[in-house]
mmCIF file of the C-alpha atoms, coordinates in Angstrom:
data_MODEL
# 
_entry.id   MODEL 
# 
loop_
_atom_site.group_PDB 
_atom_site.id 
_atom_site.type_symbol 
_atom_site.label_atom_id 
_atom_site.label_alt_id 
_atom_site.label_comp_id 
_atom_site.label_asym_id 
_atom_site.label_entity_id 
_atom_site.label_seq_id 
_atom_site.pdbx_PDB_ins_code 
_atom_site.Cartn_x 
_atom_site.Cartn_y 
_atom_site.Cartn_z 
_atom_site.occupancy 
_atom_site.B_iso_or_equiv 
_atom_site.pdbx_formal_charge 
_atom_site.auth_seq_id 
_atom_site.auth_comp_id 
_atom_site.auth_asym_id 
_atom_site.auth_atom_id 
_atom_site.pdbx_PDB_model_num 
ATOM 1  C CA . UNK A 1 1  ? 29.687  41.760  5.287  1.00 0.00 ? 1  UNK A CA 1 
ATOM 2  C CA . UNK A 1 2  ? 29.951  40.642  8.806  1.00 0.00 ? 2  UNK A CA 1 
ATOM 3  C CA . UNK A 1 3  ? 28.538  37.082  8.251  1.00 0.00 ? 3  UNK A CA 1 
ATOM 4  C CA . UNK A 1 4  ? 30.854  34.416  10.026 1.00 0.00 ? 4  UNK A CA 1 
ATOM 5  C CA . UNK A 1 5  ? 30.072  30.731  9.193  1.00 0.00 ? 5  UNK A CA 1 
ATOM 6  C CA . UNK A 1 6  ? 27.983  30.087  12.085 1.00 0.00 ? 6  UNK A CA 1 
ATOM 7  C CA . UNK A 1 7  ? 25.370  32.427  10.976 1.00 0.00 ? 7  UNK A CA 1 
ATOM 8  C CA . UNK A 1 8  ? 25.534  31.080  7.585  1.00 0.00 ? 8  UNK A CA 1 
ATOM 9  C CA . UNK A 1 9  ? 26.019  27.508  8.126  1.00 0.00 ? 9  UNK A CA 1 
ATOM 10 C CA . UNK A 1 10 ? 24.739  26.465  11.247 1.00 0.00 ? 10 UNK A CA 1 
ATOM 11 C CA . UNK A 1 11 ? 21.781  28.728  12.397 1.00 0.00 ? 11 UNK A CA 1 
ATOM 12 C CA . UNK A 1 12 ? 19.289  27.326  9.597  1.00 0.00 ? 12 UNK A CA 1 
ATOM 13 C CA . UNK A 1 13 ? 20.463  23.557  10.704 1.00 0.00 ? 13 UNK A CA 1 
ATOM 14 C CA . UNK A 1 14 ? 19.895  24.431  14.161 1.00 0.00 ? 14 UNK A CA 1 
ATOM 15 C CA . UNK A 1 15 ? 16.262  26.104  12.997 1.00 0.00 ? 15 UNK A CA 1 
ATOM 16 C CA . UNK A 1 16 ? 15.558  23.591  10.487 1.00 0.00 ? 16 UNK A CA 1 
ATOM 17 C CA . UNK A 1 17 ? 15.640  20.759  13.087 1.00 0.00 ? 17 UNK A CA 1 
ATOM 18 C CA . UNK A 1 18 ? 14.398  22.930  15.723 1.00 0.00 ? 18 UNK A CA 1 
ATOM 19 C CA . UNK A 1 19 ? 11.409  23.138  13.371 1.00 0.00 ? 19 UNK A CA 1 
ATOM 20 C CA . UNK A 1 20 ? 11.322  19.618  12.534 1.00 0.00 ? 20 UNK A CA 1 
ATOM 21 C CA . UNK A 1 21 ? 11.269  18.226  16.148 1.00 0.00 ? 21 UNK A CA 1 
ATOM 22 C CA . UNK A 1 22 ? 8.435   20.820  16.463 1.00 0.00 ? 22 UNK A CA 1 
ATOM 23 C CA . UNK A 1 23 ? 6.431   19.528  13.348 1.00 0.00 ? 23 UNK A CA 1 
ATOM 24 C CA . UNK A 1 24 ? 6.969   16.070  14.272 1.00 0.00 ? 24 UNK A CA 1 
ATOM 25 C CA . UNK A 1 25 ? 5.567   16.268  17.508 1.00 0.00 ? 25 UNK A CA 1 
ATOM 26 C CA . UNK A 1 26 ? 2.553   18.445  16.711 1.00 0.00 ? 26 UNK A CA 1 
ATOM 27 C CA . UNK A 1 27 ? 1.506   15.887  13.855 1.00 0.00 ? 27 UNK A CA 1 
ATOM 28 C CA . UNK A 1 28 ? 2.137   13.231  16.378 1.00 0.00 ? 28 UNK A CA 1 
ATOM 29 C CA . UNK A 1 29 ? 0.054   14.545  18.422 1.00 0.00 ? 29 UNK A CA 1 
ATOM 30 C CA . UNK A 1 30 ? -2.719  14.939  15.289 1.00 0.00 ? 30 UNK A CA 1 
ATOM 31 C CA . UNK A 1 31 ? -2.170  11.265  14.758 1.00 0.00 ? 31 UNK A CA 1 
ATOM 32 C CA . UNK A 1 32 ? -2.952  10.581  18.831 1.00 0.00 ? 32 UNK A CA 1 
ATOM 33 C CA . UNK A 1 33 ? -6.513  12.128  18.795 1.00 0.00 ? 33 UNK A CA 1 
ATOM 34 C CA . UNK A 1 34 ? -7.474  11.079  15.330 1.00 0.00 ? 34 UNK A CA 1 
ATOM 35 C CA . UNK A 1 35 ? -6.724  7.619   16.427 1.00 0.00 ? 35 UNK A CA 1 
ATOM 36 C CA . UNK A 1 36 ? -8.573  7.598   19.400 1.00 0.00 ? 36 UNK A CA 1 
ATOM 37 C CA . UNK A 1 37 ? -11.449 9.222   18.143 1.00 0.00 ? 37 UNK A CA 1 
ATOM 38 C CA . UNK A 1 38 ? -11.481 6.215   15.787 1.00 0.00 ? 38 UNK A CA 1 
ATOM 39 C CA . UNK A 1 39 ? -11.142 3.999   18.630 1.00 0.00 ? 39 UNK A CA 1 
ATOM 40 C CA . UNK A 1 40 ? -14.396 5.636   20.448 1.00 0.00 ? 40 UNK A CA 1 
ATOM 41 C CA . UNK A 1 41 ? -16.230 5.586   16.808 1.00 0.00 ? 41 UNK A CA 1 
ATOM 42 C CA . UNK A 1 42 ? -15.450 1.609   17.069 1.00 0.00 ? 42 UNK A CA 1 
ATOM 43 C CA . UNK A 1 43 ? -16.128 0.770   20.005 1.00 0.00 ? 43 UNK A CA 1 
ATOM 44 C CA . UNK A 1 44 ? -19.590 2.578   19.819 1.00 0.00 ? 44 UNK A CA 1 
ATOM 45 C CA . UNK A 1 45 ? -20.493 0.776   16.899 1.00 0.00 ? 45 UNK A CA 1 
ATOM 46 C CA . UNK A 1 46 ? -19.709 -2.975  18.347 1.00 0.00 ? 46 UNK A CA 1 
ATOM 47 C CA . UNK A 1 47 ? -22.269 -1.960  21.481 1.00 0.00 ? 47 UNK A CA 1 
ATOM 48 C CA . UNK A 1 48 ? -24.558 -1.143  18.563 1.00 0.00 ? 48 UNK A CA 1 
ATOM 49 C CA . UNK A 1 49 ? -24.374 -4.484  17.212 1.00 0.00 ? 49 UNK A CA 1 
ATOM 50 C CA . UNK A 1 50 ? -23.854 -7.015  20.339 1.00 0.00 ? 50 UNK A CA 1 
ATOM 51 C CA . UNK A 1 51 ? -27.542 -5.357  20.748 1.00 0.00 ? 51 UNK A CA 1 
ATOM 52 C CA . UNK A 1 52 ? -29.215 -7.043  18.043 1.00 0.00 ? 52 UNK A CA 1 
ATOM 53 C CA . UNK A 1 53 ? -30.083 -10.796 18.294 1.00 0.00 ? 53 UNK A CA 1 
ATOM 54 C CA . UNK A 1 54 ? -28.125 -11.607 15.295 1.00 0.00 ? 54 UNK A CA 1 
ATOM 55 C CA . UNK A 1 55 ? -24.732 -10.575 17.000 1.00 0.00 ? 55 UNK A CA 1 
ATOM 56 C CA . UNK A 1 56 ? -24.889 -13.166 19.312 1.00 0.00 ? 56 UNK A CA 1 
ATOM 57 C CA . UNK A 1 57 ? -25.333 -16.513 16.982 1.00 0.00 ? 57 UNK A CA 1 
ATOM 58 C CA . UNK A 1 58 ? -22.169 -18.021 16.880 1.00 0.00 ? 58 UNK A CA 1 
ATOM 59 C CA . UNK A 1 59 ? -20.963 -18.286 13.264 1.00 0.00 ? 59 UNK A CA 1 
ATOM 60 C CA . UNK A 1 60 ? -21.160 -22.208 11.918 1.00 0.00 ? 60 UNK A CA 1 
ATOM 61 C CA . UNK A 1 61 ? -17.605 -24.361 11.820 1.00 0.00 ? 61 UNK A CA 1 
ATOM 62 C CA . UNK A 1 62 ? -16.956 -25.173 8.340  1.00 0.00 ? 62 UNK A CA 1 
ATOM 63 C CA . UNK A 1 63 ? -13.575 -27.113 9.957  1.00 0.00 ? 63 UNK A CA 1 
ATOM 64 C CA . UNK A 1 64 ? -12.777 -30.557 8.057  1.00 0.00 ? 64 UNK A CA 1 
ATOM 65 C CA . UNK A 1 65 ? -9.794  -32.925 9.469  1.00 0.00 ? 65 UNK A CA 1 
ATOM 66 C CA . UNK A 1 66 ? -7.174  -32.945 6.901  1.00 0.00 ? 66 UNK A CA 1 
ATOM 67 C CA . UNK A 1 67 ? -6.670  -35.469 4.734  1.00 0.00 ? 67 UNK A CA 1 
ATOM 68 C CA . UNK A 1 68 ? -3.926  -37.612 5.139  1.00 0.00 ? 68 UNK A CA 1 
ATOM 69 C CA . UNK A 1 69 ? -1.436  -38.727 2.523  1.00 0.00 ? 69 UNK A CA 1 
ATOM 70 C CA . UNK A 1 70 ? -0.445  -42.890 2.536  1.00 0.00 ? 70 UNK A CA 1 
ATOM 71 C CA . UNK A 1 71 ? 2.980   -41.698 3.181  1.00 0.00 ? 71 UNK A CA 1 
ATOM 72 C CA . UNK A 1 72 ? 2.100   -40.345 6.620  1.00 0.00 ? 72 UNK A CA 1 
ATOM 73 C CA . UNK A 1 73 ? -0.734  -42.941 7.263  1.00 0.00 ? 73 UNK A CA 1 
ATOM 74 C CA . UNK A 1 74 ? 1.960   -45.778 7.100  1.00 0.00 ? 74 UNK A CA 1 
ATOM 75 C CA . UNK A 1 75 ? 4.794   -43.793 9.404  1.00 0.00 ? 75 UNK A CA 1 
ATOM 76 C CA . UNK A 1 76 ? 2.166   -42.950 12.221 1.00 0.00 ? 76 UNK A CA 1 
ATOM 77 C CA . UNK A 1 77 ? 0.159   -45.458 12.203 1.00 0.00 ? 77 UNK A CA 1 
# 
């Protein structure tokens, strides 16, 4: 039995986080292209639609002025 603590104890730390950085930065890296395929997949479909006529109405304002209370009506005026 010529296992000393290192092997024991700290070579499957050491591997486990080896492994871990490893993992991390390869799903990272998944995360990158999936993302910027989505991005292309966007930004392909908003040329698509600025084309048609009906992209480029401006939506219609539905703002109203707010109504004001007789408390704030009498301290500004």
């Amino acid at each position: 039995m010529g296992s000393s603590a290192f092997e024991i104890i700290l070579v499957p730390v050491l591997w486990g986080t080896f492994c871990g950085i490893v993992a991390g930065m390869a799903i990272l890296a998944v995360m990158n292209a999936v993302e910027a395929l989505v991005d292309r997949l966007g930004r392909r479909a908003r040329s698509i639609e600025a084309v048609r006529p009906a992209a480029r109405v401006a939506p219609r304002r539905t703002y109203r002025p707010a109504v004001r209370s007789g408390l704030s009506r009498g301290a500004y005026g």
